[in-house]
N, C-alpha and C positions, 0 to 999 in steps of 0.2 A: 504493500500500500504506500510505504514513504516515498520509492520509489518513480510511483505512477503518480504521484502529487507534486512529486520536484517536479517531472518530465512535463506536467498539465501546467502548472505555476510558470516555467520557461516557456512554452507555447503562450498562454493567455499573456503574458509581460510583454512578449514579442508583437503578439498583435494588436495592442493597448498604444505602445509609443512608436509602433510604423508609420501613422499618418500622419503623423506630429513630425517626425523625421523628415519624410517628404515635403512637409509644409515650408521646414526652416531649409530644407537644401534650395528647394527654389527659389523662397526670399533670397535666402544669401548668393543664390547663383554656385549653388556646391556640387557641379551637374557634370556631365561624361557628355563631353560635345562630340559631334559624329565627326569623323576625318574618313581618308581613304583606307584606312585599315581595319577600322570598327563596322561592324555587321547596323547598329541603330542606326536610323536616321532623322532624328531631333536629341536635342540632350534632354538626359535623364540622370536622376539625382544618385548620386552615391554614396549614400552614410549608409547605407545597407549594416556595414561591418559594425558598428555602435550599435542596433536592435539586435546583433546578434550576440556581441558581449554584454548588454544588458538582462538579457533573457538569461545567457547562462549565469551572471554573476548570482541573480533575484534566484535560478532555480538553488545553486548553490546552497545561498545564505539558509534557507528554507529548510534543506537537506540536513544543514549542520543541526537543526531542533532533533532528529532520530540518530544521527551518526557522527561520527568525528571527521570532518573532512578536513584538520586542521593542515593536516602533509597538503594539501593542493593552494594552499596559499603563494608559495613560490610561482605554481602552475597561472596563478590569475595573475602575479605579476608578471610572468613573461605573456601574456595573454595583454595585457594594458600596454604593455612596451611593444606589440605588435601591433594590435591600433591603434597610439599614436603615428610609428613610422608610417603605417598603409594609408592612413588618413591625411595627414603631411604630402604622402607622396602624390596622392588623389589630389590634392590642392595646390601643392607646389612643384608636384613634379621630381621629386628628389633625385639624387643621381644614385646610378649604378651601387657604384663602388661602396658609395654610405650605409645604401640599405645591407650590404652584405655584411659590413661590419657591425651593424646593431642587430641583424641575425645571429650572428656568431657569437657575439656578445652576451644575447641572451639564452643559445643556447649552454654557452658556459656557464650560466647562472644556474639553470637545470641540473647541469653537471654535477658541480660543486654546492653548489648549496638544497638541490632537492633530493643528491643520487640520482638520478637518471642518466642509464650509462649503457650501450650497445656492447656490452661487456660478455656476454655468453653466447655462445651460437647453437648451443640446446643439442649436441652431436653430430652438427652436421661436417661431413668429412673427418669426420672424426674430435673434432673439437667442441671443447665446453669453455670452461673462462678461460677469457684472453688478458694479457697484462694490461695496466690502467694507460702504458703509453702509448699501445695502440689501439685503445677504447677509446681514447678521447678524442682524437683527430678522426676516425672513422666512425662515429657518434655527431662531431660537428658536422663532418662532410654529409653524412645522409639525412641528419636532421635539416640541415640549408638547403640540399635536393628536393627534399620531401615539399618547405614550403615553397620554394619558385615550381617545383611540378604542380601545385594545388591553384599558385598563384597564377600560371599560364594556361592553366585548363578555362579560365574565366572569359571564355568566348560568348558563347548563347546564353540566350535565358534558362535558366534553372540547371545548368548543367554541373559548374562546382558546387555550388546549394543542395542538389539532388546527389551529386556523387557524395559531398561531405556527410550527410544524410543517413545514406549507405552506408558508408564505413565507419559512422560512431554505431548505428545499430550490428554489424558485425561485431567491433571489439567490446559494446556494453555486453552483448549475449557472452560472449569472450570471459569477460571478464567476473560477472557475476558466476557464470558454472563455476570457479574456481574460486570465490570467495572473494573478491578485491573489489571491496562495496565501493570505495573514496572513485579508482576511477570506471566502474560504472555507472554512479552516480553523473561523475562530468563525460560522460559518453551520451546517458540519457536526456541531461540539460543542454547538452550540444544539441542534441535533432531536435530535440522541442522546440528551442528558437531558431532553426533553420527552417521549420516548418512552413510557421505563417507566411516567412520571408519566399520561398521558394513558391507558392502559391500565389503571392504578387508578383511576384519577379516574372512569372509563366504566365500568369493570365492578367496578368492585372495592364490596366490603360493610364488612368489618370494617377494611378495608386503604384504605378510601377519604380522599383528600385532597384540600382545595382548595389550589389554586396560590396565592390568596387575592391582596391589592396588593402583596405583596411580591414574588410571582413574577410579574405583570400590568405592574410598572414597569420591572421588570429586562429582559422580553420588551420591555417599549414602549420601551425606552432601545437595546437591540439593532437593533430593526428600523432605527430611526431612525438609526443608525449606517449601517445598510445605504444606507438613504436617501441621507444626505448624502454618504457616498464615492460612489456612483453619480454624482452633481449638482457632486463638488468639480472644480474645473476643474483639470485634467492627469493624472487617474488615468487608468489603462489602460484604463476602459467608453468613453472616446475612439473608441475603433477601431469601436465603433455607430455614432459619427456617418457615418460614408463607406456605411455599409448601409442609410445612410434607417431606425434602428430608432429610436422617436421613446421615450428613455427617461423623460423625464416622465410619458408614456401608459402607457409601462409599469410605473412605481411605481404611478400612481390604479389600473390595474388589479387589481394586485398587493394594494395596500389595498382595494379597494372597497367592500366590505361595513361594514368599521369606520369608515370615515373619513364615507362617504355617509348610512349610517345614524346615526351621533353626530350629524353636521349634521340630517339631517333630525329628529330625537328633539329638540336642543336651541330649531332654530326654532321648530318646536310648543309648545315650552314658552314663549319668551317673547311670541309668538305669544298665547297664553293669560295673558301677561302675570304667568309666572313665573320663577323663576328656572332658567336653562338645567341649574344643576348640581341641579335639586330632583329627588332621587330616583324614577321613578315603574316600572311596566311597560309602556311604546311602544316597548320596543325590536324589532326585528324577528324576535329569537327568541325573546321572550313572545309574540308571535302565531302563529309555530309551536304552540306549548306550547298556548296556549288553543283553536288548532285539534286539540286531542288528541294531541299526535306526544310520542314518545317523546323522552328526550335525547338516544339517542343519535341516531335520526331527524331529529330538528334537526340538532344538529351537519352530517350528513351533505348534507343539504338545504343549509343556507349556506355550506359548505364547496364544494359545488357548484355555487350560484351565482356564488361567487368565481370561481369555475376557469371557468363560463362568460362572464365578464365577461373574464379572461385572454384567453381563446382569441378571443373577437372582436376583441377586440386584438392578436391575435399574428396572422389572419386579415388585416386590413386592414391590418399591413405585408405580407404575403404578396402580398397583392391589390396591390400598388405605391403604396397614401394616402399624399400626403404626411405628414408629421409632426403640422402642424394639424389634419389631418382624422383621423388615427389616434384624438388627444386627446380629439376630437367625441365620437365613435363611443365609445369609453371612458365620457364622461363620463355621455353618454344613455344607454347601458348600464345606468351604476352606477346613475342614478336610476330608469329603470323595473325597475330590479329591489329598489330599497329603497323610495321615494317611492311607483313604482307599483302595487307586490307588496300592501305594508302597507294602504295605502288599499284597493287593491282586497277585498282581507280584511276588512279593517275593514266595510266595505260589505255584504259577506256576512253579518258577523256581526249587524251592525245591526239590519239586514232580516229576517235567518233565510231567507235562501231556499234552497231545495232542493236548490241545488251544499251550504253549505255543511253539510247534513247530508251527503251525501255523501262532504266533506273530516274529518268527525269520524269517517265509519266507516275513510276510508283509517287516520285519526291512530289509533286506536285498534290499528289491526291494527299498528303499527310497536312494539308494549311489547314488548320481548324479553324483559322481565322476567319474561312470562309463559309461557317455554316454555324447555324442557330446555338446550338453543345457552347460555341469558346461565347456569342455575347452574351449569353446565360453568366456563364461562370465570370465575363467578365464583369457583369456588373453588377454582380454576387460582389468579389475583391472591392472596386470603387466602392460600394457602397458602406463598405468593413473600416 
């Protein structure tokens, strides 16, 4: 029950000060103006990422009347130090290089002052804890990955909201089978304010918001949290190692989509002998989009490739794979469905050939925008 009151308390706080949010972005003009490289075409506002740290701090605070969530304090301070930067950057623009450094920054504060540490590898290849000198550098490196992979996926409507969605209800289930109430509790206070938000964000018109880098880092600092407690050596996801669950395999799974596609997107660019962070559209839900799909059809589409990237994973510990081979199977997954999806498409498009008119009349028929279903719901959202 306390549980599903945090989860309920984060949803209703979420959708209490969303229209308040929107109100003051467009006063102040706090908005995502459309350019050549952005899919909108008018600006829309993005404090998104503030009703999302709002929801979970209120479900948090709430949480702590049945449980101690005293250890996640550090967690809400690197969570406030990510929306400031995201927010700042949404406004000003920050450069490259700063944001990386107050990533890194805070994820050393994680480090050292919360323990969270990519410190165990749970068997795989044969290893269990690794020394603290290379825990920390390979704990910064994928924690910084994790958020710019979360923070690039933020293309279409509802797609990082809906993926980040996903993967706190994967690690709260995670987490709670084995007893580690603190970050279940911030797994289930994460999608409850990603909720309301992800339902304006997809349907809503006047009421529409982006999550923007403010909500994008705050998400990519969370998950990464998830991360590293799963990998810190003596936490309770222990009790997977005796069931052969190979949790490494199940984190890439769990990421797939963001982490394989940002790699494959950045190698191409230096590949091309530019720079990895140069802005362009090869991400793998521009090419939804240019095969005609709606947003919310995308979303839905890589939303589902993740989930079948999971389940072959969740499949081939079923199937008895050792741990190595779980990982395999993961990995080739992740790439034929970003590496070999993208290309393949791309190939289509190239050419023009006959599938991909085809794929233009399926994308076509996904616009819900054009039939009674989206101004129902949208004016359900407006009205909210």
């Amino acid at each position: 029950m306390p549980f599903i009151l945090s989860f309920l308390i984060a949803l209703l706080s979420v959708w209490w000060i969303h229209p308040l949010l929107v109100k003051i972005a467009l006063d102040k003009n706090i908005v995502d103006n459309p350019n050549a490289r952005k899919l909108q075409r008018k600006p829309v506002p993005v404090l998104g990422g503030i009703a999302v740290f709002f929801g979970s701090v209120i479900g948090l605070g709430c949480a702590g009347f049945w449980y101690d969530c005293s250890e996640l304090f550090i967690v809400v301070v690197a969570m406030m130090i990510m929306l400031y930067t995201g927010t700042l950057d949404d406004i000003l623009d920050l450069s490259p290089a700063l944001r990386f450094l107050i990533e890194i920054f805070t994820v050393l504060l994680l480090v050292y002052i919360g323990g969270y540490s990519l410190n165990d590898f749970h068997g795989l290849w044969g290893i269990h804890q690794i020394p603290q000198y290379v825990a920390v550098p390979l704990t910064v490196v994928a924690a910084v990955g994790i958020i710019n992979a979360i923070n690039l996926m933020d293309g279409v409507d509802g797609l990082s909201s809906g993926y980040c969605i996903l993967t706190s209800i994967f690690f709260g289930v995670m987490f709670w089978a084995v007893g580690d109430w603190s970050l279940s509790i911030l797994a289930l206070v994460a999608a409850g304010s990603l909720i309301p938000f992800f339902l304006h964000n997809l349907f809503g018109k006047t009421s529409k918001m982006f999550i923007g880098d403010g909500g994008t880092l705050v998400m990519g600092i969370v998950i990464s949290v998830f991360v590293m407690r799963t990998l810190t050596h003596g936490t309770c996801c222990e009790i997977y190692d005796a069931k052969h669950v190979g949790l490494i395999p199940f984190m890439l799974a769990v990421l797939s989509v963001p982490v394989f596609d940002t790699l494959r997107v950045m190698t191409t660019r230096i590949l091309k002998r530019k720079s990895p962070f140069h802005p362009d559209k090869t991400h793998l839900h521009h090419m939804f989009i240019r095969l005609g799909c709606s947003h919310a059809a995308t979303t839905l589409a890589i939303l589902l490739l993740n989930l079948f990237v999971a389940l072959c994973g969740w499949l081939s510990n079923l199937a008895g794979c050792s741990i190595d081979v779980q990982l395999y199977i993961v990995v080739i997954t992740s790439l034929l469905i970003t590496v070999g999806l993208y290309n393949f498409m791309e190939y289509q498009i190239r050419h023009k050939t006959h599938l991909l008119l085809i794929l233009h009349r399926f994308g076509y028929r996904t616009h819900l925008n054009r039939t009674g279903i989206f101004f129902w719901l949208q004016k359900k959202m407006d009205r909210m």
